[in-house]
Backbone and ligand atoms as CSV (ligand in chain L), in Angstrom:
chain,resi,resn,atom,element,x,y,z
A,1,UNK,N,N,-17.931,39.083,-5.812
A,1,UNK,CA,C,-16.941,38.561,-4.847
A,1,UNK,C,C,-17.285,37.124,-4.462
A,2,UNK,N,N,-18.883,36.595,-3.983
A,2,UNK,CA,C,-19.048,35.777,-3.568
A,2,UNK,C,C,-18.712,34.913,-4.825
A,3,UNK,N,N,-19.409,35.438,-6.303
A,3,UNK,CA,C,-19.429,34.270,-6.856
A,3,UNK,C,C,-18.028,33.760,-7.614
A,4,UNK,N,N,-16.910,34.640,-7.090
A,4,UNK,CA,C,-15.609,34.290,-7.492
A,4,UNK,C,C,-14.764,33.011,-6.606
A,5,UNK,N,N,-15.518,33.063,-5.210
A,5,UNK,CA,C,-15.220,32.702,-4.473
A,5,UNK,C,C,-15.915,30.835,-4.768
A,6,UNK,N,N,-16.885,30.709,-5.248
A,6,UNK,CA,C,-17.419,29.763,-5.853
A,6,UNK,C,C,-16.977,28.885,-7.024
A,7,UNK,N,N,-16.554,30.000,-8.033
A,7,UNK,CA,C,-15.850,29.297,-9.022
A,7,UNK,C,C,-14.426,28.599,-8.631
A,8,UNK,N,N,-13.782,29.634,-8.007
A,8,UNK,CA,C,-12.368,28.824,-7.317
A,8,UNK,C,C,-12.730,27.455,-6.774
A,9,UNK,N,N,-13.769,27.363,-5.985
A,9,UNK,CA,C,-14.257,26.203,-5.443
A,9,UNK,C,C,-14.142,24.564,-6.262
A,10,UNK,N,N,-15.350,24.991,-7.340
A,10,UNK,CA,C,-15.717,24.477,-8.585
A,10,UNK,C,C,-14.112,24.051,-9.416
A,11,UNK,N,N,-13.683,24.903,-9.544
A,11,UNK,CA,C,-12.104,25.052,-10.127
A,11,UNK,C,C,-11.078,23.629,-9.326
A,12,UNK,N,N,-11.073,23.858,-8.472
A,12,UNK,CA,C,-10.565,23.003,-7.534
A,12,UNK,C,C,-10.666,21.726,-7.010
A,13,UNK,N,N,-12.272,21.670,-6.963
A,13,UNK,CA,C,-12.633,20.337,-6.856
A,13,UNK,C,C,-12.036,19.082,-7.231
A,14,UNK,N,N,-11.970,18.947,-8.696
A,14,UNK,CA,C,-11.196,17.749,-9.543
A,14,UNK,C,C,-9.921,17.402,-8.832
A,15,UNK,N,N,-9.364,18.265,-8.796
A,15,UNK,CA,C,-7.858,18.314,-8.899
A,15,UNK,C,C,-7.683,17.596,-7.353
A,16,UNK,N,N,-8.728,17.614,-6.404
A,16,UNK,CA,C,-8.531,16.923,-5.104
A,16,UNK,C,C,-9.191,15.398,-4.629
A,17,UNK,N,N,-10.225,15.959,-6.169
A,17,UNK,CA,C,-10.060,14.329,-6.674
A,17,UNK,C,C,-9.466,13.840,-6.683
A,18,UNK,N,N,-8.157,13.949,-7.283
A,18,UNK,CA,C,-7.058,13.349,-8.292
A,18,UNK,C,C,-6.269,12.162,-6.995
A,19,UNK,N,N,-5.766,10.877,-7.618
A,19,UNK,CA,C,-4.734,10.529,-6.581
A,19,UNK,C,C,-5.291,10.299,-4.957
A,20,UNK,N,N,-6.196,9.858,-5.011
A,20,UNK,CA,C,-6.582,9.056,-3.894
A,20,UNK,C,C,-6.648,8.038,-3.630
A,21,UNK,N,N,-6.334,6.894,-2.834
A,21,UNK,CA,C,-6.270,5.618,-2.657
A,21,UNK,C,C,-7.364,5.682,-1.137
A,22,UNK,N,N,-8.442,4.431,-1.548
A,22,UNK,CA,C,-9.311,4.169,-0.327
A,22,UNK,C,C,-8.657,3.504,0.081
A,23,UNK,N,N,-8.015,2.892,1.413
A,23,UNK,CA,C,-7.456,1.963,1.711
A,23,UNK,C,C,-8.702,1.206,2.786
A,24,UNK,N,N,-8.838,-0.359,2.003
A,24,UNK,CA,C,-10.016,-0.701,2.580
A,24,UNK,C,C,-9.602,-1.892,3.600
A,25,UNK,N,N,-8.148,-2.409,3.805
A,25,UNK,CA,C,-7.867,-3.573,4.870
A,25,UNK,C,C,-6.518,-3.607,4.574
A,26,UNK,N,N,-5.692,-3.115,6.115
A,26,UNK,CA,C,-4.240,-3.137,5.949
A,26,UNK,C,C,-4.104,-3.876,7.022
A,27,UNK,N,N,-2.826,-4.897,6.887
A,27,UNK,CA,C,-2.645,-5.474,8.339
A,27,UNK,C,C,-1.005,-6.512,7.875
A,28,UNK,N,N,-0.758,-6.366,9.096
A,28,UNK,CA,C,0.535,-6.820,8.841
A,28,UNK,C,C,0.966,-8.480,9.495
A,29,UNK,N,N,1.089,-9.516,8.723
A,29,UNK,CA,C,1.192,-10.788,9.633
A,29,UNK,C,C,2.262,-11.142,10.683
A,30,UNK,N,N,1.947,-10.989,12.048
A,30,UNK,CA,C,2.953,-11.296,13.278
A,30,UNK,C,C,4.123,-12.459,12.711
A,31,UNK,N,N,5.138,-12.239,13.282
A,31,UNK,CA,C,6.421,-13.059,12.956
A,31,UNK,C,C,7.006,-13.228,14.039
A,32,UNK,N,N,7.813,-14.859,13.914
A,32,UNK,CA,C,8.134,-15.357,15.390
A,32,UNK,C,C,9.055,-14.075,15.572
A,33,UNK,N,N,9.708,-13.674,17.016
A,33,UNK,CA,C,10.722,-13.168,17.149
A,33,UNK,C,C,11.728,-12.989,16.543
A,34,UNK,N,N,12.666,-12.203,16.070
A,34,UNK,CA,C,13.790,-12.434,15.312
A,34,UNK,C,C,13.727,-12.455,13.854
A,35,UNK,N,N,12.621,-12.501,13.525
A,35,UNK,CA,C,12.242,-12.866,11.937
A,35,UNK,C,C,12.662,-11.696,11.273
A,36,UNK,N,N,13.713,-11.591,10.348
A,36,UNK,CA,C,14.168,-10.542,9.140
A,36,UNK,C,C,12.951,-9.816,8.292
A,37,UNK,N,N,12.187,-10.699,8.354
A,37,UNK,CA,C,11.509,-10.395,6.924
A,37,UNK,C,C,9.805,-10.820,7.450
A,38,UNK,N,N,9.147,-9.985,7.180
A,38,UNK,CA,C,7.761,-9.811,7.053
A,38,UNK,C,C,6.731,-9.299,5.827
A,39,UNK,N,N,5.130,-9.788,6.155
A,39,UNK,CA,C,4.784,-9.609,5.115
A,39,UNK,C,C,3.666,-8.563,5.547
A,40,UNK,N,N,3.185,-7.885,4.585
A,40,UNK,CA,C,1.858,-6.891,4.751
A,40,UNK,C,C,0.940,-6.710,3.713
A,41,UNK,N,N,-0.134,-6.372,3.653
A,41,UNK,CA,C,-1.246,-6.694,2.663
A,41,UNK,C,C,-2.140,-5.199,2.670
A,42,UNK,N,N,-2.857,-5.171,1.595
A,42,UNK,CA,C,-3.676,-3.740,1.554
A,42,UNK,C,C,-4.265,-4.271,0.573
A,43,UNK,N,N,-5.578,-3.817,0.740
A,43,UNK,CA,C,-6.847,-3.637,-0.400
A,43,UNK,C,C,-6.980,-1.775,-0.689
A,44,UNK,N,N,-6.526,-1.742,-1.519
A,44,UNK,CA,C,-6.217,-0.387,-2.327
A,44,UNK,C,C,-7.582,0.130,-3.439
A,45,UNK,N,N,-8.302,1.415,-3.349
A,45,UNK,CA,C,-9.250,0.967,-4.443
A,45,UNK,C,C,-8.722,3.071,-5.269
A,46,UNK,N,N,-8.536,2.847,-5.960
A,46,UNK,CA,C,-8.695,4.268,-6.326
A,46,UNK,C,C,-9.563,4.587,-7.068
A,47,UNK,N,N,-10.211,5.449,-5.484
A,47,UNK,CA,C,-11.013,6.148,-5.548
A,47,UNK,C,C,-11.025,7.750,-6.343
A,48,UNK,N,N,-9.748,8.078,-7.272
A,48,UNK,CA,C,-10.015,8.679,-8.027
A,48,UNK,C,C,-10.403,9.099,-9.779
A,49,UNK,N,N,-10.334,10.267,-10.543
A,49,UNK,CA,C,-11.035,10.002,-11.921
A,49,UNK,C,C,-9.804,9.408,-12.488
A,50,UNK,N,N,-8.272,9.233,-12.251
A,50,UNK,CA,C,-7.075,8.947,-13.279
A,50,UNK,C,C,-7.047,7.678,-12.409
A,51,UNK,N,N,-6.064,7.101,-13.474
A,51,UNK,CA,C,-5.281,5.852,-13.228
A,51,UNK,C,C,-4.325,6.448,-11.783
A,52,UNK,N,N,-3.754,5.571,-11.168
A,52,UNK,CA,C,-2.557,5.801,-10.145
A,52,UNK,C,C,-2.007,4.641,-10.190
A,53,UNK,N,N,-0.582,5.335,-9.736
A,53,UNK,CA,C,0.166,4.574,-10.050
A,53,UNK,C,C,1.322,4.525,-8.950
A,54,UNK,N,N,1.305,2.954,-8.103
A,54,UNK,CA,C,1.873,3.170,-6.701
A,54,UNK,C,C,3.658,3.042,-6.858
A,55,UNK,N,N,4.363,3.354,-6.558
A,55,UNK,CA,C,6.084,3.127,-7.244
A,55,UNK,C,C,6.461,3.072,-5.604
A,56,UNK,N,N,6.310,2.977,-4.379
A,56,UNK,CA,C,6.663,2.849,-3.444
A,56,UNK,C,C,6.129,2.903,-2.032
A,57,UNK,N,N,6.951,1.776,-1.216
A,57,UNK,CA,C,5.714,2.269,0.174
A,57,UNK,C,C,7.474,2.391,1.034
A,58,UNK,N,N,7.010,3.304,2.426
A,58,UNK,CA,C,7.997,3.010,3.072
A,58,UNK,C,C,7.173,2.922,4.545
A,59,UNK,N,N,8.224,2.751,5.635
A,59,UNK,CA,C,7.145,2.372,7.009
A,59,UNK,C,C,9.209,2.674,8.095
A,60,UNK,N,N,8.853,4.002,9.065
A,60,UNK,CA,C,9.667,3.858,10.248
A,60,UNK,C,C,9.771,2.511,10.863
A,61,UNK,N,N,9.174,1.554,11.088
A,61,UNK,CA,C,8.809,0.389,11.516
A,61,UNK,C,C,9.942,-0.900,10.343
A,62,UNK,N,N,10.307,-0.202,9.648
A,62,UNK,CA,C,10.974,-1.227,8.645
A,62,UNK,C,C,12.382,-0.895,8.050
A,63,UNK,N,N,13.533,-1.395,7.681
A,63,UNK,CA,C,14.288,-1.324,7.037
A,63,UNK,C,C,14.395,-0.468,5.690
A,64,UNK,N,N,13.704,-1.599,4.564
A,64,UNK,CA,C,12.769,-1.377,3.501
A,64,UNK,C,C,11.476,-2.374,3.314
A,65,UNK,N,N,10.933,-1.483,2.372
A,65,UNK,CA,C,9.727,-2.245,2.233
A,65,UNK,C,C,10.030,-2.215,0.702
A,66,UNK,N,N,9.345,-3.440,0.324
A,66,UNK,CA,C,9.151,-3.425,-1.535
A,66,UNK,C,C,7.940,-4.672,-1.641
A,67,UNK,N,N,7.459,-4.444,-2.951
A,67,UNK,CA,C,5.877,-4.440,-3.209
A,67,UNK,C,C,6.852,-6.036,-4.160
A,68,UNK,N,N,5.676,-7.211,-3.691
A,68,UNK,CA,C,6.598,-8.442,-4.360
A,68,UNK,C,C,4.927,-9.191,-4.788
A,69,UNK,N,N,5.279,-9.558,-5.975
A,69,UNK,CA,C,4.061,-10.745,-6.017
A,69,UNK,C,C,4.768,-12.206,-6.343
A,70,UNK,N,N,3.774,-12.987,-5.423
A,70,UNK,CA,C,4.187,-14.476,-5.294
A,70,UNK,C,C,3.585,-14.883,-6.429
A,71,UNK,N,N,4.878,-15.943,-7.205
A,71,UNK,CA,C,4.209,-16.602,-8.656
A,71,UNK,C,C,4.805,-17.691,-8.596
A,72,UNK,N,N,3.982,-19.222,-9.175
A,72,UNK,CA,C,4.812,-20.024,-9.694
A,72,UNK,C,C,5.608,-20.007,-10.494
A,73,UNK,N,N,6.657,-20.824,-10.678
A,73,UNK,CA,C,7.477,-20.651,-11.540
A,73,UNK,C,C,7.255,-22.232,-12.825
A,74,UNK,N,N,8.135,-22.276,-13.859
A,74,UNK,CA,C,7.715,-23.275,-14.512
A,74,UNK,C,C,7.797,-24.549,-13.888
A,75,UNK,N,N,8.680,-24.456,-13.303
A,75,UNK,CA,C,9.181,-26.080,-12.133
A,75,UNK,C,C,8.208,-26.136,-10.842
A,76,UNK,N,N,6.988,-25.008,-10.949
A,76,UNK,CA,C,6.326,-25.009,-9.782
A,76,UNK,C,C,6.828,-24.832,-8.626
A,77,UNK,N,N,7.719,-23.931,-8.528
A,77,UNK,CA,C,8.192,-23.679,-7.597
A,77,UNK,C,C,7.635,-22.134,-7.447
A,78,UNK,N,N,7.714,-22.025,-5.805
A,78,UNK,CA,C,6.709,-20.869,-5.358
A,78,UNK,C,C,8.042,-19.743,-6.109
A,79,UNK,N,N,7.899,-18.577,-6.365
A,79,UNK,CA,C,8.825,-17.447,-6.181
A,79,UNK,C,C,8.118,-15.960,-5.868
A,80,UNK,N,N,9.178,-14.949,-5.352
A,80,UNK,CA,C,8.852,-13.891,-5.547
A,80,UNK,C,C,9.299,-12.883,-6.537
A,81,UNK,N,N,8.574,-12.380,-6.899
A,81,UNK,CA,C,8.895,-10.968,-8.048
A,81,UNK,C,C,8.763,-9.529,-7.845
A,82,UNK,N,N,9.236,-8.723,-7.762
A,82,UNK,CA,C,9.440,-7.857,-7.104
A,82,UNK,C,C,8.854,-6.368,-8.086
A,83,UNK,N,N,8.072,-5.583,-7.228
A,83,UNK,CA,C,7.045,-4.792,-8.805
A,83,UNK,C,C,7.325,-3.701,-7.975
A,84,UNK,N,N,7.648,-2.943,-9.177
A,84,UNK,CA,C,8.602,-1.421,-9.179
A,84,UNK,C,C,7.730,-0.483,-9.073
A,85,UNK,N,N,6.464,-0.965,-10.157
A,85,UNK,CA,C,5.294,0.208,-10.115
A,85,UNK,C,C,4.155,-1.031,-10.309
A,86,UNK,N,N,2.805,-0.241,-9.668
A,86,UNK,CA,C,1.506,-0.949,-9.780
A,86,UNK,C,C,0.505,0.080,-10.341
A,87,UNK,N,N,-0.339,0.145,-11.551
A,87,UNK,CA,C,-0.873,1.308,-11.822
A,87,UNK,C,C,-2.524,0.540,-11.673
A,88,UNK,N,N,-3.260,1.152,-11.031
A,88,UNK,CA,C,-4.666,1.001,-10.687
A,88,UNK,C,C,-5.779,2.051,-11.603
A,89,UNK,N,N,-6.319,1.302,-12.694
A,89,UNK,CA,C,-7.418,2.492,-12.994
A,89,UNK,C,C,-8.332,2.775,-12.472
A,90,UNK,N,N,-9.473,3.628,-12.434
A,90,UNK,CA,C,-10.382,4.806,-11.440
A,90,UNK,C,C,-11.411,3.634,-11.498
A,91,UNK,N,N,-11.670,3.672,-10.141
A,91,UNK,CA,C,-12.896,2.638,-9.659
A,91,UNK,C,C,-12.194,1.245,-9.190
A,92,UNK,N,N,-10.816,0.891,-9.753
A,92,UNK,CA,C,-10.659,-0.388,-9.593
A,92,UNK,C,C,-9.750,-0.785,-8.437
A,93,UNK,N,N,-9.595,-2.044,-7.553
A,93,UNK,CA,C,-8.951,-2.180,-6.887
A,93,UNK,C,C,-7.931,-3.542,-6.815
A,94,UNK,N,N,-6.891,-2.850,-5.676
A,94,UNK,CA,C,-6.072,-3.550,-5.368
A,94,UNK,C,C,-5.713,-4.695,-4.554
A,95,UNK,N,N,-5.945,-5.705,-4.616
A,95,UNK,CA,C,-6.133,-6.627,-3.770
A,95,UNK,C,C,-4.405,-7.319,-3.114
A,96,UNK,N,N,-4.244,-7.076,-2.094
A,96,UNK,CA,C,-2.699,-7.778,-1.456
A,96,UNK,C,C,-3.247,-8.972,-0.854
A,97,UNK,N,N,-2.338,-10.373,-0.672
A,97,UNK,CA,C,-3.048,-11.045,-0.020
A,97,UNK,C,C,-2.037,-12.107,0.364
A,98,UNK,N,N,-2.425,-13.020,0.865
A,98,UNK,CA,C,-1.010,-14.446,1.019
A,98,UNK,C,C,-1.004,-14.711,-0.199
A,99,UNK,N,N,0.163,-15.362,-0.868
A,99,UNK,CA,C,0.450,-15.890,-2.049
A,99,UNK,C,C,0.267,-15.551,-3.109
A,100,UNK,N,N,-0.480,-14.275,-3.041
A,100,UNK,CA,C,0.296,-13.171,-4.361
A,100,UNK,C,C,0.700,-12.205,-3.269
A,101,UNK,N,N,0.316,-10.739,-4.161
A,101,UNK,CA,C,0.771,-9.519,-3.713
A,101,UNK,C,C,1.423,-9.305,-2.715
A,102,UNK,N,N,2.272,-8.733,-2.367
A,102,UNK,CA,C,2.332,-8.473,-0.903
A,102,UNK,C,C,3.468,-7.397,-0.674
A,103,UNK,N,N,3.620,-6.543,0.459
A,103,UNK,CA,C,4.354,-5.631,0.921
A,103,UNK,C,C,5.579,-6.325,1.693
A,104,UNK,N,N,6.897,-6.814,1.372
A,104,UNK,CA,C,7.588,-7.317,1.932
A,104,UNK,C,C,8.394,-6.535,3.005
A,105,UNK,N,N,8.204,-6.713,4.032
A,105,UNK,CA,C,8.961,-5.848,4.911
A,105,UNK,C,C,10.165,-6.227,5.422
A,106,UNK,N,N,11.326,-5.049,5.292
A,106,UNK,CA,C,12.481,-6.205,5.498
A,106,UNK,C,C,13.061,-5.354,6.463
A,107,UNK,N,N,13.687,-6.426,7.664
A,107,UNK,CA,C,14.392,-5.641,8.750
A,107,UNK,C,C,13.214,-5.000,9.475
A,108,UNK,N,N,12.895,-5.490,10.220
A,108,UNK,CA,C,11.852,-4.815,11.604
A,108,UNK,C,C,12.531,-3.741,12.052
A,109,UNK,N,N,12.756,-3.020,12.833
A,109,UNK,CA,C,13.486,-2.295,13.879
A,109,UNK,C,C,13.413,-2.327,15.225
A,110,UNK,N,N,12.139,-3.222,15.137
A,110,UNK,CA,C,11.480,-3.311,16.552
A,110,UNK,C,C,10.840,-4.769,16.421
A,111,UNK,N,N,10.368,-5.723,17.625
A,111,UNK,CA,C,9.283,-6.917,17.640
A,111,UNK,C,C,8.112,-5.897,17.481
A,112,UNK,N,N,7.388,-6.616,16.442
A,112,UNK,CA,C,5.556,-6.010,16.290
A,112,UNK,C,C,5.208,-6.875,16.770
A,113,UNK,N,N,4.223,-6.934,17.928
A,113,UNK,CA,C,3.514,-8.415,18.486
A,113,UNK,C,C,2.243,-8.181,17.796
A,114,UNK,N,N,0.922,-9.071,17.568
A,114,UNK,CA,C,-0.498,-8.932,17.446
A,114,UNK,C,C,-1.207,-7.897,17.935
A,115,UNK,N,N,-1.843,-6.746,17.578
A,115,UNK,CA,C,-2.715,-5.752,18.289
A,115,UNK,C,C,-1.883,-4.391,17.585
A,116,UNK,N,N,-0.605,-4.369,17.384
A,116,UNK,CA,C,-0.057,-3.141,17.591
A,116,UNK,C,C,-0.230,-2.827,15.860
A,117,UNK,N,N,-0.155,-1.158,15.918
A,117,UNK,CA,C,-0.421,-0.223,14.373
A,117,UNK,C,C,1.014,-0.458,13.938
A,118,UNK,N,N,1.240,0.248,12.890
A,118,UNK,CA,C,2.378,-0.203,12.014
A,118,UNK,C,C,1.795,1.016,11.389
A,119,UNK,N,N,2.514,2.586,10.725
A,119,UNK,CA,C,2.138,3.132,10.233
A,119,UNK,C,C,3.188,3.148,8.435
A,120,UNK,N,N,2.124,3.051,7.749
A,120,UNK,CA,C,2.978,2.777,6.091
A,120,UNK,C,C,2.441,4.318,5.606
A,121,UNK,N,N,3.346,4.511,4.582
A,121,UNK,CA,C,3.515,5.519,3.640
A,121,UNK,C,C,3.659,5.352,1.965
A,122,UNK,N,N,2.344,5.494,1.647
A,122,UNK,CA,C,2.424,5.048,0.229
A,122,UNK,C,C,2.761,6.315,-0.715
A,123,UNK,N,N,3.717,5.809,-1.646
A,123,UNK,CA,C,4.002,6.919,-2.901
A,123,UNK,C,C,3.736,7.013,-3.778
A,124,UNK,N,N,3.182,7.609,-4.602
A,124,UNK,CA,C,2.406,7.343,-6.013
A,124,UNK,C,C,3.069,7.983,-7.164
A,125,UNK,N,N,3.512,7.489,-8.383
A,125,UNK,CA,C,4.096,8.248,-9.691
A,125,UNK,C,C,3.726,9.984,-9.586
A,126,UNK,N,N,3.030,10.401,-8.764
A,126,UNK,CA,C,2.284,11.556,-9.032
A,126,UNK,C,C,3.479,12.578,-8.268
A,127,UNK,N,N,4.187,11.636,-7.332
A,127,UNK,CA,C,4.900,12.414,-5.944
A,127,UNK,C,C,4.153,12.745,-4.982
A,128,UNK,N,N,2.459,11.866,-5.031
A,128,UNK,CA,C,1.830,12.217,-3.861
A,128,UNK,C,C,2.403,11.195,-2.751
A,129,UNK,N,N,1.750,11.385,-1.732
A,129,UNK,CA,C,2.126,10.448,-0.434
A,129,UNK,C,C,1.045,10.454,0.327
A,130,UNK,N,N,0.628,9.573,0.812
A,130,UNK,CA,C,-0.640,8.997,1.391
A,130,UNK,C,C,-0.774,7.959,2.916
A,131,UNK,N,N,-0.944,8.250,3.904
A,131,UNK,CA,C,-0.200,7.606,4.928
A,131,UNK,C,C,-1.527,6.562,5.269
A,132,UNK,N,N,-0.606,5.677,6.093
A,132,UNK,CA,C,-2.040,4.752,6.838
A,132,UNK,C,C,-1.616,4.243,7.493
A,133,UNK,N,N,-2.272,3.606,8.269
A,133,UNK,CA,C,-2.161,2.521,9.611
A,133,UNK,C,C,-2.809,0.774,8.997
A,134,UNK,N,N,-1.904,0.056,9.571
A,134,UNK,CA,C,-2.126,-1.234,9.415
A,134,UNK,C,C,-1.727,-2.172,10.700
A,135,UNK,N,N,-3.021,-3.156,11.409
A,135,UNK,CA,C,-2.916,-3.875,12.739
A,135,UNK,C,C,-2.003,-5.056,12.266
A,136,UNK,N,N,-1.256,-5.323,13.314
A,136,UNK,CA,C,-0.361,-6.513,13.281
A,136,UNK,C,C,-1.348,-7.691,13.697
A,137,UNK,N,N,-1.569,-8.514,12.769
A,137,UNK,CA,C,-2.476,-9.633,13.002
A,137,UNK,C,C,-1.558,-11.276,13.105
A,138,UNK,N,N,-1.764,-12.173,14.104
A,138,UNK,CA,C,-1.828,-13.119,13.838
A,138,UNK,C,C,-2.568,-14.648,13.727
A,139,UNK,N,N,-2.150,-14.635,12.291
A,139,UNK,CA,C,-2.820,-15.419,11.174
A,139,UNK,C,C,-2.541,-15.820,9.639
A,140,UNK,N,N,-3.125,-17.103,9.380
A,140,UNK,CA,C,-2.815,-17.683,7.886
A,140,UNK,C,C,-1.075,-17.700,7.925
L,1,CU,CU,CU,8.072,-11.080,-0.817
């Protein structure tokens, strides 16, 4: 009995491995009043044995959100590009930051001032969902 109870254990383990994201620095940059559009950042590391693969974030706090990286363009002009899916292999991480990556948040619903959480919801190709908190910072 006991040692059935063990193997299930053993059995199981991996599989809760699977599809984890460490989230190691989330924070969202304060915007004057009124501002449509905001930005948010995450250092993502997956911490599990497969690749993952992020296809969406959403946040009560937002309209929509969509995952954009900032690139020059040939005329050097700044742009954004807008990424449908991000796939991270095991051990490696995700870096969001000013002037690339970033979580574009569109439509506030509310003023976020400096100090306050912002809770995001990340989705992964898997159909997992993974929640977190990120401080409204202002800065850069
Ligand atoms: Cu953007």
């Amino acid at each position: 009995m006991g040692g059935r109870v063990i193997l299930i254990a053993l059995l199981l383990w991996p599989v809760l491995a699977l599809g984890q994201w460490q989230v190691q620095d989330a924070w969202v940059r304060e915007a004057p009043p009124g501002s449509r559009m905001m930005a948010g950042y995450l250092v993502l590391r997956n911490a599990g044995d497969w690749p993952l693969t992020l296809t969406a974030v959403h946040s009560d706090a937002f309209q929509r959100v969509e995952l954009h990286r900032s690139m020059h363009d040939a005329n050097g002009m700044m742009r954004m590009q807008r990424q449908h899916a991000i796939t991270v292999a095991p051990g490696e991480i995700l870096r969001m930051r000013p002037g690339g990556l970033h979580l574009m948040l569109i439509g506030p619903r509310r003023p976020l001032r400096a100090g306050e959480r912002v809770r995001f919801r990340l989705l992964s190709a898997s159909g997992k969902a993974q929640e977190l908190s990120a401080e409204v910072r202002r800065q850069r």
